[in-house]
PDB file of N, CA, C, O and CB in Angstrom:
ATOM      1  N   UNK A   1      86.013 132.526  97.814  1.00  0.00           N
ATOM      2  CA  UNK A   1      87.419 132.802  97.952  1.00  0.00           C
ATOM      3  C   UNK A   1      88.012 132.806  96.544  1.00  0.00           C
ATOM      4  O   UNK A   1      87.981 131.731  95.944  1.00  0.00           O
ATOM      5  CB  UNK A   1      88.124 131.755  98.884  1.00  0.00           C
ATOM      6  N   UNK A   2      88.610 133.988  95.863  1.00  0.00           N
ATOM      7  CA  UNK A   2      89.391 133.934  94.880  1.00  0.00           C
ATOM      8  C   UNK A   2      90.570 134.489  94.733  1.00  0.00           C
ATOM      9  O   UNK A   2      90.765 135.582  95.264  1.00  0.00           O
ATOM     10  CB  UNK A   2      88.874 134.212  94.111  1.00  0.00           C
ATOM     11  N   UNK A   3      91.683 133.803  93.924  1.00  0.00           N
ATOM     12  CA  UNK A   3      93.081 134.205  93.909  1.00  0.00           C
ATOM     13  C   UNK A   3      93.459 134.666  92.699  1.00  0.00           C
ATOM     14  O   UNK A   3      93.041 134.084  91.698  1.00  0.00           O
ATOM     15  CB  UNK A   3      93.950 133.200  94.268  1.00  0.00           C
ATOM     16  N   UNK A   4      94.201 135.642  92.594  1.00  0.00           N
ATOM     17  CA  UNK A   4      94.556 135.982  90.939  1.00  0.00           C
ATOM     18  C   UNK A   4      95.929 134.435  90.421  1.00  0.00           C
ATOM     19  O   UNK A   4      96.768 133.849  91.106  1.00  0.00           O
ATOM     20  CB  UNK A   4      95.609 138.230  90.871  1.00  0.00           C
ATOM     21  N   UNK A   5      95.684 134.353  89.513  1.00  0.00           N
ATOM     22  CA  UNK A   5      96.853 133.472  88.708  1.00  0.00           C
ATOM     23  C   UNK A   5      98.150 134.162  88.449  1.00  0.00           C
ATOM     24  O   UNK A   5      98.140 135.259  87.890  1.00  0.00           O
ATOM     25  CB  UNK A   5      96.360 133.031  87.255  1.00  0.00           C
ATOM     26  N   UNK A   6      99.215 133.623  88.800  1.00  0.00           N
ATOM     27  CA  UNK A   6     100.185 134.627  88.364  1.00  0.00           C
ATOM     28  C   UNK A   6     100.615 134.085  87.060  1.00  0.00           C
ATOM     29  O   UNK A   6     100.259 133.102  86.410  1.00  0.00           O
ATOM     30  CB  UNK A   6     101.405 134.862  89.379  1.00  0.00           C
ATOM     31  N   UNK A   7     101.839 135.394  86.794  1.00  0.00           N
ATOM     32  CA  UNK A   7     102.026 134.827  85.037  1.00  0.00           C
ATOM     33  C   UNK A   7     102.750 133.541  84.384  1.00  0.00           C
ATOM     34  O   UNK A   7     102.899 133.260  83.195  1.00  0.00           O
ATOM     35  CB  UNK A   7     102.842 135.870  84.293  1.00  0.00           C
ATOM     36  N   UNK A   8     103.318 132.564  86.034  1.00  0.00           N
ATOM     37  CA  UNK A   8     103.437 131.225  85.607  1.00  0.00           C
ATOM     38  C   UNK A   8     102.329 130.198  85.435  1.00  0.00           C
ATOM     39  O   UNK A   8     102.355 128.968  85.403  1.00  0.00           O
ATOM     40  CB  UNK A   8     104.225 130.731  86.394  1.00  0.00           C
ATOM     41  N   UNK A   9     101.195 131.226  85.318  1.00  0.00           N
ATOM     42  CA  UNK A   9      99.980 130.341  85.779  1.00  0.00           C
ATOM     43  C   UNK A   9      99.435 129.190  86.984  1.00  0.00           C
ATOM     44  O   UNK A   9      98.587 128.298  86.996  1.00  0.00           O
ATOM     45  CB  UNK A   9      99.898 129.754  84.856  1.00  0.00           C
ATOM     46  N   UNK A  10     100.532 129.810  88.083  1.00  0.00           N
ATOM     47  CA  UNK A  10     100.703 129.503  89.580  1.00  0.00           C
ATOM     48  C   UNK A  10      99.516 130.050  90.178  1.00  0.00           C
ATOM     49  O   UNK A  10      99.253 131.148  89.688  1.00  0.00           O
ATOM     50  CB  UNK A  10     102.025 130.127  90.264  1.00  0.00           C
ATOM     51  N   UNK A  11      98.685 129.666  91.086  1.00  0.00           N
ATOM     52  CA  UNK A  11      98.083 129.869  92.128  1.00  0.00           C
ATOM     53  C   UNK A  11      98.143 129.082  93.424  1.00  0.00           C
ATOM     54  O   UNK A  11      98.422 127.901  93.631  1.00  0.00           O
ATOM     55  CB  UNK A  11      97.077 129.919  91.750  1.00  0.00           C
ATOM     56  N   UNK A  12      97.774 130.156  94.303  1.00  0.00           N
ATOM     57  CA  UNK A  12      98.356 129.832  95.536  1.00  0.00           C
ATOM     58  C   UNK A  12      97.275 128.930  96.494  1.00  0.00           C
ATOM     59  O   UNK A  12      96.447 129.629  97.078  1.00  0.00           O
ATOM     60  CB  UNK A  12      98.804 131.236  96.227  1.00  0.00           C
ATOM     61  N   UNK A  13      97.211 127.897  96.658  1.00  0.00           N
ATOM     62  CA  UNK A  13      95.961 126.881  97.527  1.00  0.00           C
ATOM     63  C   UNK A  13      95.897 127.579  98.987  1.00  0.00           C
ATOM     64  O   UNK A  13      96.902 127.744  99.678  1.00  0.00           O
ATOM     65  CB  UNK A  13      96.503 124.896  97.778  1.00  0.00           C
ATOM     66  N   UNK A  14      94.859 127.890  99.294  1.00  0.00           N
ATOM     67  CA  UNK A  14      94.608 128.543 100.903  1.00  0.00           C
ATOM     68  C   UNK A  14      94.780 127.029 102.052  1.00  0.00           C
ATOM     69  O   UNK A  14      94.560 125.825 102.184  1.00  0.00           O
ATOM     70  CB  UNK A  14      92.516 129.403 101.039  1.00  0.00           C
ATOM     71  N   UNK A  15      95.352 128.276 102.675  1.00  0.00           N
ATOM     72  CA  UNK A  15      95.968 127.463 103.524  1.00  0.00           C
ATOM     73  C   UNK A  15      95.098 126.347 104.199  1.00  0.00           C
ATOM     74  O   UNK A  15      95.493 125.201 104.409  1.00  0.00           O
ATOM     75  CB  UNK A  15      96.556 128.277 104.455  1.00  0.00           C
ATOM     76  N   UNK A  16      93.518 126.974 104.594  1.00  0.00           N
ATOM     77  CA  UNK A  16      92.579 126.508 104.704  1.00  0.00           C
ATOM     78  C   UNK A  16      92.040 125.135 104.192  1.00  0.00           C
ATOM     79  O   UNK A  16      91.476 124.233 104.810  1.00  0.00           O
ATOM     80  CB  UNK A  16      92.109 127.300 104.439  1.00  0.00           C
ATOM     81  N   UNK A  17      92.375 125.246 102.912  1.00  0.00           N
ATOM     82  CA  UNK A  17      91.682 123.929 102.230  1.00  0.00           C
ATOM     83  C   UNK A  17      93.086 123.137 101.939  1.00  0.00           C
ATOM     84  O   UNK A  17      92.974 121.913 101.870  1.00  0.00           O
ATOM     85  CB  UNK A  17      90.622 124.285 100.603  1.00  0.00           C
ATOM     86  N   UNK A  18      94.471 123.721 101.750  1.00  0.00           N
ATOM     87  CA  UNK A  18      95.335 122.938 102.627  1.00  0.00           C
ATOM     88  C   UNK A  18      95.471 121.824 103.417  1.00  0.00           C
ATOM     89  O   UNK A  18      95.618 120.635 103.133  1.00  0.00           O
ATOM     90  CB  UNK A  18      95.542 123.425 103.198  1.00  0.00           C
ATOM     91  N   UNK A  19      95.379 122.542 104.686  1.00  0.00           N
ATOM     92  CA  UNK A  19      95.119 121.939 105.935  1.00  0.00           C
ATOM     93  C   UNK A  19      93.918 120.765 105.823  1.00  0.00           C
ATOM     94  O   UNK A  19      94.109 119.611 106.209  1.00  0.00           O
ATOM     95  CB  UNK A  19      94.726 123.122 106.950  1.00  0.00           C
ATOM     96  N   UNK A  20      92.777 121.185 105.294  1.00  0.00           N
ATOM     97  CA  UNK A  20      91.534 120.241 105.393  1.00  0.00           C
ATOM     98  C   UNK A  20      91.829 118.505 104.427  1.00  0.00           C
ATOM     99  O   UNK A  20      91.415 117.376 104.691  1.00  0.00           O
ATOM    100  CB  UNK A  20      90.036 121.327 104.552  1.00  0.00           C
ATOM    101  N   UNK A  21      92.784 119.064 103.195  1.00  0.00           N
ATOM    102  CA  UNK A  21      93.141 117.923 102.443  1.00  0.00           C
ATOM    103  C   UNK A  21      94.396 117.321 102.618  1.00  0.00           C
ATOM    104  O   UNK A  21      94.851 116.578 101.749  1.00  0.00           O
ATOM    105  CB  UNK A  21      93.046 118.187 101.211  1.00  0.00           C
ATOM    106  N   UNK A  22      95.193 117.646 103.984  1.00  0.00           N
ATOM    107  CA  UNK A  22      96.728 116.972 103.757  1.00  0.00           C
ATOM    108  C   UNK A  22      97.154 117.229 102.709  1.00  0.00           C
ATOM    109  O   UNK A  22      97.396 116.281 101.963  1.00  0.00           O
ATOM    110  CB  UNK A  22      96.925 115.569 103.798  1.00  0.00           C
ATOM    111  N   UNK A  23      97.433 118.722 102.200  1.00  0.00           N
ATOM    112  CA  UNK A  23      98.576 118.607 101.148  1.00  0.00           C
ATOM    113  C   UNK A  23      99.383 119.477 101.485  1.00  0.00           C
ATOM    114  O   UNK A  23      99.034 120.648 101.628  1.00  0.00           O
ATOM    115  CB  UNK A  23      98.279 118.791  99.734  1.00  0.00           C
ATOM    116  N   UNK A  24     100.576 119.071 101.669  1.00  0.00           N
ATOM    117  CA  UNK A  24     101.889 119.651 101.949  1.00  0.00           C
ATOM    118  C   UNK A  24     102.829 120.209 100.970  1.00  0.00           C
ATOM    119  O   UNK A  24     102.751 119.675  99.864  1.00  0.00           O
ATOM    120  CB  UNK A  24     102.548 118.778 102.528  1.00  0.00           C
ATOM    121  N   UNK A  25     103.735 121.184 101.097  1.00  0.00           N
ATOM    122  CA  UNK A  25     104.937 121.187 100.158  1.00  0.00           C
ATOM    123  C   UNK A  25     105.373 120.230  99.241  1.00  0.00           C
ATOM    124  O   UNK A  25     104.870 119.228  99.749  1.00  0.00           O
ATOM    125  CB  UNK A  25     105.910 121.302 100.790  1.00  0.00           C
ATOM    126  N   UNK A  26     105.911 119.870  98.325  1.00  0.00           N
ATOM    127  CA  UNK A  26     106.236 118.826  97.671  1.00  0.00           C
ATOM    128  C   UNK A  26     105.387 117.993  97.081  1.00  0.00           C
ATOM    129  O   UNK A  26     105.756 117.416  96.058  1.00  0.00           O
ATOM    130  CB  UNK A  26     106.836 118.248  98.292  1.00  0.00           C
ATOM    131  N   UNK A  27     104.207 117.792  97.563  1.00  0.00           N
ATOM    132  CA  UNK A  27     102.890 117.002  97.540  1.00  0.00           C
ATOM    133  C   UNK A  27     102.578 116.799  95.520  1.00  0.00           C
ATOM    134  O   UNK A  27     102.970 117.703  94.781  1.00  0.00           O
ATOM    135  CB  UNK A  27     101.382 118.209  98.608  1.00  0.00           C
ATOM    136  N   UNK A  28     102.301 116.312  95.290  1.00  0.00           N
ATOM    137  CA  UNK A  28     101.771 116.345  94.072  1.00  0.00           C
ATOM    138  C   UNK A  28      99.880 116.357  93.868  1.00  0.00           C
ATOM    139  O   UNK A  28      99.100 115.998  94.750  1.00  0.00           O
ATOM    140  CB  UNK A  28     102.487 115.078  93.457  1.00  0.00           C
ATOM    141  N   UNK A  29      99.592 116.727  92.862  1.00  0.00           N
ATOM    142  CA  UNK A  29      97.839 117.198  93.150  1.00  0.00           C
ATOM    143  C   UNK A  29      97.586 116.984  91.536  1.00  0.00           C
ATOM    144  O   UNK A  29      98.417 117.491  90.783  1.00  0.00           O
ATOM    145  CB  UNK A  29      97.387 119.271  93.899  1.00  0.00           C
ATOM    146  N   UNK A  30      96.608 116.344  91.034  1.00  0.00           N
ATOM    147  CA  UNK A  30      95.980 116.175  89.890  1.00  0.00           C
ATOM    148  C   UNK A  30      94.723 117.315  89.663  1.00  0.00           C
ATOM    149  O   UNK A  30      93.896 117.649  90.512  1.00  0.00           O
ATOM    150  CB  UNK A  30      95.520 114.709  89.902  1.00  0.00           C
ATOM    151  N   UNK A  31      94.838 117.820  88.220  1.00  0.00           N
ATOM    152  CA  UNK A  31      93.889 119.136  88.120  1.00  0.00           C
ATOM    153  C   UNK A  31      93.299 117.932  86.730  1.00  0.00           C
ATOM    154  O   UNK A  31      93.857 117.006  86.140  1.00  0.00           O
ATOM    155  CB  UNK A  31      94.806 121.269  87.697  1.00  0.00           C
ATOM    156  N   UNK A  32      92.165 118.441  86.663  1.00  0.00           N
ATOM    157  CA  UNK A  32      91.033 117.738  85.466  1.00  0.00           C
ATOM    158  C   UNK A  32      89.792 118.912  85.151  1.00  0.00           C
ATOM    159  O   UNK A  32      89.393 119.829  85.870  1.00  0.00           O
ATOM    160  CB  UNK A  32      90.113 116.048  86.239  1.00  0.00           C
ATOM    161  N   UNK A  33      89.437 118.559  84.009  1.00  0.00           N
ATOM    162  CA  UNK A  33      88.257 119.151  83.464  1.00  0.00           C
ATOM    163  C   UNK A  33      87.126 118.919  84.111  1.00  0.00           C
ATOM    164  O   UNK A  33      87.115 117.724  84.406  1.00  0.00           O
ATOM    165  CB  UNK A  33      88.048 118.808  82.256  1.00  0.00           C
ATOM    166  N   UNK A  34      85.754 119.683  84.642  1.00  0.00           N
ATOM    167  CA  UNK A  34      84.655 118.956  85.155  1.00  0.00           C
ATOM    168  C   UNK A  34      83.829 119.953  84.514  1.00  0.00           C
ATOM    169  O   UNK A  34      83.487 121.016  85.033  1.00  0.00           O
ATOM    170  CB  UNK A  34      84.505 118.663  86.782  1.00  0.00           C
ATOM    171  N   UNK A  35      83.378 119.352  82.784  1.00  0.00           N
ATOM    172  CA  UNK A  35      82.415 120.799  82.370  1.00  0.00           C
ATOM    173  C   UNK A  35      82.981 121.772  82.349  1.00  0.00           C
ATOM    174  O   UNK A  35      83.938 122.002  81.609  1.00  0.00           O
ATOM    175  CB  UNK A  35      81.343 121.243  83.169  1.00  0.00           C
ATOM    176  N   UNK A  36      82.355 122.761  83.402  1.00  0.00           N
ATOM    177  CA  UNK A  36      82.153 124.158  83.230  1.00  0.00           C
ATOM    178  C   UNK A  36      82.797 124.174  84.712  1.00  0.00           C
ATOM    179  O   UNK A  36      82.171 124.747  85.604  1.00  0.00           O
ATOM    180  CB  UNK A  36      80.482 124.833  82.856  1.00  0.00           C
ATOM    181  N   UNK A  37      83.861 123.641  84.953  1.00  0.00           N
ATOM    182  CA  UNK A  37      84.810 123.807  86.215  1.00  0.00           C
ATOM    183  C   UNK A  37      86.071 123.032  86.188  1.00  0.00           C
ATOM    184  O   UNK A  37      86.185 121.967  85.580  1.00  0.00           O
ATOM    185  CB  UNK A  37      84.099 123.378  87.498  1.00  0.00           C
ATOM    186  N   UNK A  38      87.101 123.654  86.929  1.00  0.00           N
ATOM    187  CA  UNK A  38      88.270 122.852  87.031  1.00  0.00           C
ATOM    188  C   UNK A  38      88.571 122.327  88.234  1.00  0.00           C
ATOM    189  O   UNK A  38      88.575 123.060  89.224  1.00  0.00           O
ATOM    190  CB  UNK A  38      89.303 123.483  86.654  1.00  0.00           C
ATOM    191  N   UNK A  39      88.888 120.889  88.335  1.00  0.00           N
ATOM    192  CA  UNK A  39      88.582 120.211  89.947  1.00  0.00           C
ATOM    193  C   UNK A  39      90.347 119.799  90.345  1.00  0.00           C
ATOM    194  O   UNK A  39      91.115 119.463  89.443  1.00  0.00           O
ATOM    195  CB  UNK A  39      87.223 118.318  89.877  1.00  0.00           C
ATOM    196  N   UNK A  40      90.661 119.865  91.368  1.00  0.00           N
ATOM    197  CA  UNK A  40      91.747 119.457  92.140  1.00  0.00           C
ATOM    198  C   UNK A  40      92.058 118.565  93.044  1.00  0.00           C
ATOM    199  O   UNK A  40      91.674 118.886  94.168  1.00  0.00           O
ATOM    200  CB  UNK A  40      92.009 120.141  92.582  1.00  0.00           C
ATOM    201  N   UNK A  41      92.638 117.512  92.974  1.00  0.00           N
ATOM    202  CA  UNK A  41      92.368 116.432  94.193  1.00  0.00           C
ATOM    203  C   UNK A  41      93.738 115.837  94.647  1.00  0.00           C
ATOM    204  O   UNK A  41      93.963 114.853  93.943  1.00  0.00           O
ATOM    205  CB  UNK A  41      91.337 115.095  93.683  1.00  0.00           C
ATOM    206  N   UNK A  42      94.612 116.021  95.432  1.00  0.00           N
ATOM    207  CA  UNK A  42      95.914 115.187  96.125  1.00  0.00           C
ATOM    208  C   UNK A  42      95.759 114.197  95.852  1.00  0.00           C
ATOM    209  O   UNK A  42      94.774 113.488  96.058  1.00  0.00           O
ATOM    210  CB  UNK A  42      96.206 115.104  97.493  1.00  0.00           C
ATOM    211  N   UNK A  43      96.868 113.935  95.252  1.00  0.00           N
ATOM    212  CA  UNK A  43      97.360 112.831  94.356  1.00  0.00           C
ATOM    213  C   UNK A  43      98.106 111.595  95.737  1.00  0.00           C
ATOM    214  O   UNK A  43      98.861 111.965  96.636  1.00  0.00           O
ATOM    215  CB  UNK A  43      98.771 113.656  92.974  1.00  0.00           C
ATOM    216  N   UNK A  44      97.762 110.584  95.588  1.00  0.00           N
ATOM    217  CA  UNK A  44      98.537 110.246  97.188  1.00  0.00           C
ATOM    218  C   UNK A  44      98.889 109.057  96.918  1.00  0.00           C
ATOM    219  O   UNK A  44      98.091 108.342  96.313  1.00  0.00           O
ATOM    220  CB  UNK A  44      97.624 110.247  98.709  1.00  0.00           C
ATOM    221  N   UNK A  45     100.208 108.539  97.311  1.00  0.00           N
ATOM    222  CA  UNK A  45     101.040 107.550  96.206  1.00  0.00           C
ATOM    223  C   UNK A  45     100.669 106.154  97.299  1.00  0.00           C
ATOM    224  O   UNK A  45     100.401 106.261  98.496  1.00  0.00           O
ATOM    225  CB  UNK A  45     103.242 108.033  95.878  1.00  0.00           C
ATOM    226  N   UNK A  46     100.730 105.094  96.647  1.00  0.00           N
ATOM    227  CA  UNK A  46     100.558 104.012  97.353  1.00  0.00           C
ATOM    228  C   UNK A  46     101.523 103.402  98.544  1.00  0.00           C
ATOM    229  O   UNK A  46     102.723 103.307  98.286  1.00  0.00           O
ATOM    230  CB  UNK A  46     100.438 103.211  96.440  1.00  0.00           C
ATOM    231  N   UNK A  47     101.082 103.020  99.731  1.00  0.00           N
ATOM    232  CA  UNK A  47     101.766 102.865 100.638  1.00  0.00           C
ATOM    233  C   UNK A  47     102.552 102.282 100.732  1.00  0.00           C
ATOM    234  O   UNK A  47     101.996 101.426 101.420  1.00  0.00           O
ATOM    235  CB  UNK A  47     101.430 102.713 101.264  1.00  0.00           C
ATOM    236  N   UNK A  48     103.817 101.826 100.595  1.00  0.00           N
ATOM    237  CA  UNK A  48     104.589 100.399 100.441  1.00  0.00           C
ATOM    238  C   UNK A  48     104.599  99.288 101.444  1.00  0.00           C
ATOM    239  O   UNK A  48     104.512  99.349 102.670  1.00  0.00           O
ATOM    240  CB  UNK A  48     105.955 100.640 100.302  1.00  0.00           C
ATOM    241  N   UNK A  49     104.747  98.076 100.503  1.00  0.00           N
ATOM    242  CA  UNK A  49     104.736  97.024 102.033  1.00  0.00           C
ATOM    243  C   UNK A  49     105.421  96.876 102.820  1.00  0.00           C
ATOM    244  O   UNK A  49     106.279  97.743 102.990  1.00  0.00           O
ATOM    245  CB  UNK A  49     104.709  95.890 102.056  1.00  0.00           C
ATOM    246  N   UNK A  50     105.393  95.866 103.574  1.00  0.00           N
ATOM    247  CA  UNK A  50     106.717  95.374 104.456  1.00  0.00           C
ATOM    248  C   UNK A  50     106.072  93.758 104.441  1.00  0.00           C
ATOM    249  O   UNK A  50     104.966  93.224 104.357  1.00  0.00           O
ATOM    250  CB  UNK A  50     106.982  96.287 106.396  1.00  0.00           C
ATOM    251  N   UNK A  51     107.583  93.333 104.585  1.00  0.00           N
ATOM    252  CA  UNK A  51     107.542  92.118 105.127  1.00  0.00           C
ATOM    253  C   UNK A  51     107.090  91.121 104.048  1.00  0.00           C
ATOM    254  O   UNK A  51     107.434  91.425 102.906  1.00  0.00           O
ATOM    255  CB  UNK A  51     106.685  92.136 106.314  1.00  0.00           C
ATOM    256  N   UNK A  52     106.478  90.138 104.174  1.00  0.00           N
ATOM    257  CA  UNK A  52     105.884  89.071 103.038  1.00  0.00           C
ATOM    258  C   UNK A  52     105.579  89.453 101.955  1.00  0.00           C
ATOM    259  O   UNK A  52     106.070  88.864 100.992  1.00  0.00           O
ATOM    260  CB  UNK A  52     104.785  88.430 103.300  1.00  0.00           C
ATOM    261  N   UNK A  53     104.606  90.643 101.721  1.00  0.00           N
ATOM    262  CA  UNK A  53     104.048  91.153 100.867  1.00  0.00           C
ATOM    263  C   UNK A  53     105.123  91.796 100.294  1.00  0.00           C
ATOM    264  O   UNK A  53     105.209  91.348  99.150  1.00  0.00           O
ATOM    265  CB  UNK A  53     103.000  91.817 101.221  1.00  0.00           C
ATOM    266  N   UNK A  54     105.920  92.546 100.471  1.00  0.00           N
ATOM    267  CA  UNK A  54     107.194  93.612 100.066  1.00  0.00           C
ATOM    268  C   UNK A  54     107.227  93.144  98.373  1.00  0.00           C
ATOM    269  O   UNK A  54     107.318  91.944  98.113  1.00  0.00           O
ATOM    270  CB  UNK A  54     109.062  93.222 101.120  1.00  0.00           C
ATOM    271  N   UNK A  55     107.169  93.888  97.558  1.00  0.00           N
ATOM    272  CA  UNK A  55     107.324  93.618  96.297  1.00  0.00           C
ATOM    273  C   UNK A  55     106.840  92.876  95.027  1.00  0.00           C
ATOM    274  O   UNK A  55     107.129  92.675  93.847  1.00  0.00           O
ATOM    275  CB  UNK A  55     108.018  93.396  96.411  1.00  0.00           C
ATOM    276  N   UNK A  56     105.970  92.605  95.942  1.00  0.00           N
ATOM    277  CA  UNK A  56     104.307  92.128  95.524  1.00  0.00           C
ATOM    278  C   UNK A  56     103.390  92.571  94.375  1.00  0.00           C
ATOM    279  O   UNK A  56     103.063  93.741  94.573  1.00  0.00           O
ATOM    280  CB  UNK A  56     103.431  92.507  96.591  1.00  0.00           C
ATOM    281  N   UNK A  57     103.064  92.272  93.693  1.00  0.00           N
ATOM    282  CA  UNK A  57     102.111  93.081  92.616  1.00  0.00           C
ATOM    283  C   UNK A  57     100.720  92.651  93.662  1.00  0.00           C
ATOM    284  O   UNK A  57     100.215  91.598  93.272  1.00  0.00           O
ATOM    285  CB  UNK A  57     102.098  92.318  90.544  1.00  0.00           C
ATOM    286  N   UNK A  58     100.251  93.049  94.481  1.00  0.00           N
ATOM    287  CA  UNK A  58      98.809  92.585  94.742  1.00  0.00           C
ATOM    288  C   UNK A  58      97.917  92.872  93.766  1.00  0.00           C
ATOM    289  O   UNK A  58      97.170  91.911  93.580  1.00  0.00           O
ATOM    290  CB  UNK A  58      98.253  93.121  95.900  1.00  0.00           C
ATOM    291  N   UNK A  59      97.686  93.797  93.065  1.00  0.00           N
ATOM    292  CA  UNK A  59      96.344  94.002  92.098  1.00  0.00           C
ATOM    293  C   UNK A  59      96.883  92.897  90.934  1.00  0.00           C
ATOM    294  O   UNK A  59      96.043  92.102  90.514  1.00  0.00           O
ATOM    295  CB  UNK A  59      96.052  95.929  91.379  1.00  0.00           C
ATOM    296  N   UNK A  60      98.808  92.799  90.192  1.00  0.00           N
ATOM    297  CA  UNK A  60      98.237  92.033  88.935  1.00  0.00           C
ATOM    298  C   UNK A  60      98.339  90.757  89.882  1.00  0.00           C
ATOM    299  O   UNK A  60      98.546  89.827  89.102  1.00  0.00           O
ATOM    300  CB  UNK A  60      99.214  92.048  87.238  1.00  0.00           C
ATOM    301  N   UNK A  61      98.307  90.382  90.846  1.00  0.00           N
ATOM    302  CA  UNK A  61      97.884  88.677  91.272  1.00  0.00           C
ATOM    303  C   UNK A  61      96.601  88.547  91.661  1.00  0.00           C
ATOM    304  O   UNK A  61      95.943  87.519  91.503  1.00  0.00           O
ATOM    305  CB  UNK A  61      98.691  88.001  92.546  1.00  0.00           C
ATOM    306  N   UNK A  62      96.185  89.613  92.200  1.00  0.00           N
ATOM    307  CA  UNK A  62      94.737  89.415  92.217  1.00  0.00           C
ATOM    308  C   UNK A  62      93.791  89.292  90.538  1.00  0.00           C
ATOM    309  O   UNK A  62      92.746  88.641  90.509  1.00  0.00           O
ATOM    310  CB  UNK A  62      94.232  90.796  93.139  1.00  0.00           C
ATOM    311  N   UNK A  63      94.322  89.988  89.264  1.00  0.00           N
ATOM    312  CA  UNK A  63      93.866  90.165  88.316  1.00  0.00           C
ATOM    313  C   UNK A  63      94.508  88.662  87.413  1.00  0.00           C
ATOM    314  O   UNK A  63      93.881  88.137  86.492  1.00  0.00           O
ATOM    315  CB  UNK A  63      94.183  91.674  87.933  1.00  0.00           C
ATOM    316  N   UNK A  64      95.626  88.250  87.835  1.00  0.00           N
ATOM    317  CA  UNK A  64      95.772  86.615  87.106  1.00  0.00           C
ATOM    318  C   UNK A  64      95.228  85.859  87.741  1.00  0.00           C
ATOM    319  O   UNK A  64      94.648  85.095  86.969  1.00  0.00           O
ATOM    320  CB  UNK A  64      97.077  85.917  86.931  1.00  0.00           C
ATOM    321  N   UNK A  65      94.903  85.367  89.582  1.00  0.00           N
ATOM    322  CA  UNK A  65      94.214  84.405  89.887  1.00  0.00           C
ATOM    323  C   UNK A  65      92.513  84.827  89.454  1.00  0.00           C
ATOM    324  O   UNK A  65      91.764  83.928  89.836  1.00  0.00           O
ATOM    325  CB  UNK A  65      94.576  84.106  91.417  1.00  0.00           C
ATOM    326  N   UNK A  66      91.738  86.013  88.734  1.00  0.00           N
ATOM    327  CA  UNK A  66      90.612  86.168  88.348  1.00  0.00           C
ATOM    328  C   UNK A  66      90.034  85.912  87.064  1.00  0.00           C
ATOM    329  O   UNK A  66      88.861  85.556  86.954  1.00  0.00           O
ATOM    330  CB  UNK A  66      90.458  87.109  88.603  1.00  0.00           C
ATOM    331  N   UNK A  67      91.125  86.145  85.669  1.00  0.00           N
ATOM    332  CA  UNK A  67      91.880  85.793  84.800  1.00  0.00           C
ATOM    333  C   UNK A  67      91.596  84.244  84.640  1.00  0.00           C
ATOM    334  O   UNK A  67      90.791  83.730  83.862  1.00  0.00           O
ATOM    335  CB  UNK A  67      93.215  86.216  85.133  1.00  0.00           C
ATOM    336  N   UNK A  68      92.730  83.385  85.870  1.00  0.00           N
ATOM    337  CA  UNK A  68      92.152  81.900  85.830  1.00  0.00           C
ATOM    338  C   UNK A  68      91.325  81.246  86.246  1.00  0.00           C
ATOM    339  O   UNK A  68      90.982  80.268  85.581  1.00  0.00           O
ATOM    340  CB  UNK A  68      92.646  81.252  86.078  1.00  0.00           C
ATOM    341  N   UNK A  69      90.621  81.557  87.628  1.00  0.00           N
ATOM    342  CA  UNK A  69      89.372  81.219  87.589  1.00  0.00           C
ATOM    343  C   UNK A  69      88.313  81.750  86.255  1.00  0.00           C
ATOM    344  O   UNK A  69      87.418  80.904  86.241  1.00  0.00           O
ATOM    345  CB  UNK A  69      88.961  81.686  88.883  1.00  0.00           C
ATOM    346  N   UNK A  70      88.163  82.306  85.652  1.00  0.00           N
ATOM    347  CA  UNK A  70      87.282  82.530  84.328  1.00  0.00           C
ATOM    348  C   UNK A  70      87.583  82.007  83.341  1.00  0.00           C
ATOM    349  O   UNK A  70      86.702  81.908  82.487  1.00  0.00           O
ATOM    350  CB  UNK A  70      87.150  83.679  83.880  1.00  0.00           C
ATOM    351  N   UNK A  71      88.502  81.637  83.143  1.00  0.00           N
ATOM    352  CA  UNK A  71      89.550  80.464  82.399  1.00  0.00           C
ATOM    353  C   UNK A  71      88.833  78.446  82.988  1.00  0.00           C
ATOM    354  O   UNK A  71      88.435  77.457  82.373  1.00  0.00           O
ATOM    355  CB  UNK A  71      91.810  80.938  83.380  1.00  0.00           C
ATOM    356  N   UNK A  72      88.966  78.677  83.901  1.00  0.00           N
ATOM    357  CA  UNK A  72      88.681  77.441  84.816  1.00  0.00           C
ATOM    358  C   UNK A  72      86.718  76.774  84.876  1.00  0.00           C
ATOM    359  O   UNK A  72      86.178  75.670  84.943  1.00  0.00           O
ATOM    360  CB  UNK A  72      89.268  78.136  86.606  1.00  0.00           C
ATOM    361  N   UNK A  73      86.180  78.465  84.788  1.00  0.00           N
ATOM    362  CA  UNK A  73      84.810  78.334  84.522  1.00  0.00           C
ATOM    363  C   UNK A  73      84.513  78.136  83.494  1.00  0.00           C
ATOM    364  O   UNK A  73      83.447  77.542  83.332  1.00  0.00           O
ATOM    365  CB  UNK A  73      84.144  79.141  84.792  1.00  0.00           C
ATOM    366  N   UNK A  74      85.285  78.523  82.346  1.00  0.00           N
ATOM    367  CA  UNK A  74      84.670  78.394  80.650  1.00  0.00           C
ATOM    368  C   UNK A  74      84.885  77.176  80.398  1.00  0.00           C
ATOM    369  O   UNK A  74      84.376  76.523  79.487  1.00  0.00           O
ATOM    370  CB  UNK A  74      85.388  79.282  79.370  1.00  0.00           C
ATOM    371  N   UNK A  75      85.737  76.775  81.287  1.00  0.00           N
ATOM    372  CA  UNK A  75      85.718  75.454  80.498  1.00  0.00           C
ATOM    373  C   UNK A  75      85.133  73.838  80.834  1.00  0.00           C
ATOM    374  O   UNK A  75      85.443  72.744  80.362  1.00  0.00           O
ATOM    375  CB  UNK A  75      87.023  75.305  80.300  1.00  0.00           C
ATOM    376  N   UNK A  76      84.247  74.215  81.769  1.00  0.00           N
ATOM    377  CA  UNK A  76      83.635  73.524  82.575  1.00  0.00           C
ATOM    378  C   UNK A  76      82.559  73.136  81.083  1.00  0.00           C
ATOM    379  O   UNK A  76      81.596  72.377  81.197  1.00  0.00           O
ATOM    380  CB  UNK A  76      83.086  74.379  84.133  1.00  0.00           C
TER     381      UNK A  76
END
C-alpha cells in the first residue's frame, strides 16, 4: 500500500491500519528513524487516577522508596 506525500509533507494513514491501531482524529502518533525505514506508533497518554491515588507520582515513589532501600542496603 502506498500514498503520495503531499506538499505539507502530510500523508494520509489508511483507514485500515487506522482502525487496527485506535488512532483517531486528534490522536497524536510518534514517527522515528529505524535504519533504512520510518516507523509510526500512537502515542497514548497515561490514564489518570481517581480516588486515593489521584495526583500521585507512582513511578517517582516507586523510584524514591528504591533509591532508599539501596541506601538502606549499603549501609548495612
Amino acid at each position: 500500500m502506498t500514498h503520495r506525500v503531499g506538499v505539507k509533507g502530510q500523508v494520509v494513514i489508511p483507514k485500515e491500519l487506522r482502525d487496527r491501531f485506535g488512532i483517531e482524529p486528534g490522536d497524536r502518533v510518534a514517527f522515528w528513524d529505524c535504519d533504512d525505514h520510518l516507523a509510526l506508533r500512537p502515542v497514548r497518554e497515561p490514564q489518570t487516577l481517581r480516588g486515593r491515588f489521584r495526583g500521585v507520582g507512582l513511578s517517582e515513589e516507586l523510584e524514591a522508596e528504591r533509591r532508599a532501600e539501596r541506601q538502606r542496603e549499603a549501609s548495612r
